[in-house]
GUFI-648487 format. One record per residue (C-alpha): residue number from 0; x, y, z negated. Coordinates in steps of 0.2 Angstrom, whole numbers. Layout:
PT num     u     v     w
PT NUM     X     Y     Z
...
This chain:
PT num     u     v     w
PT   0     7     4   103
PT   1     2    -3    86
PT   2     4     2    69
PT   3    14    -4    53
PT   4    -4   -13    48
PT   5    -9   -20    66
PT   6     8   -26    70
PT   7    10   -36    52
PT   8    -8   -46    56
PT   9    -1   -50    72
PT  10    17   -57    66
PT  11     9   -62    49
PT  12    18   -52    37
PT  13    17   -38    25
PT  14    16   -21    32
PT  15    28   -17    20
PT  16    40   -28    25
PT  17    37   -22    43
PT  18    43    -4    37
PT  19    58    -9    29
PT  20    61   -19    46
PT  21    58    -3    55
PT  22    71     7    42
PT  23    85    -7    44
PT  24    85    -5    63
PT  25    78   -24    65
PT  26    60   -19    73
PT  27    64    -6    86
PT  28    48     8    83
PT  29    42    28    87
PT  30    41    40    72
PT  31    28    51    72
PT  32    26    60    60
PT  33    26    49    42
PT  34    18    35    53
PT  35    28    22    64
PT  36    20    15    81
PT  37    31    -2    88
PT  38    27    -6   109
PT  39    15   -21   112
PT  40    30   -28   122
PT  41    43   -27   106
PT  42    30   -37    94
PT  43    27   -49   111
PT  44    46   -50   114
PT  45    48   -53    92
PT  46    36   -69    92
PT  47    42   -77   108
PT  48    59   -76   100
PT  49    54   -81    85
PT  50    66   -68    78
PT  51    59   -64    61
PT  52    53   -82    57
């Protein structure tokens, strides 16, 4: 699992932009706590698809 930070320099955007993501349902994620984790296998799936391009 990643967080908001490591998954943005993977997919090359902001890590805000990868919470608002998160909070719009577009980036499926685990809240723990204040912090959000997303599974390797979603950002994987995410750039294969080329779904937030």
């Amino acid at each position: 699992m990643k967080t908001t930070h490591q998954a943005a320099a993977l997919m090359g955007l902001h890590p805000t932009t990868i919470r608002r993501l998160i909070r719009s349902g577009r980036i499926p994620a685990h809240r723990f706590g204040r912090h959000f984790r997303i599974e390797d296998a979603t950002i994987a799936r995410l750039l294969a698809e080329g779904a937030l391009a």
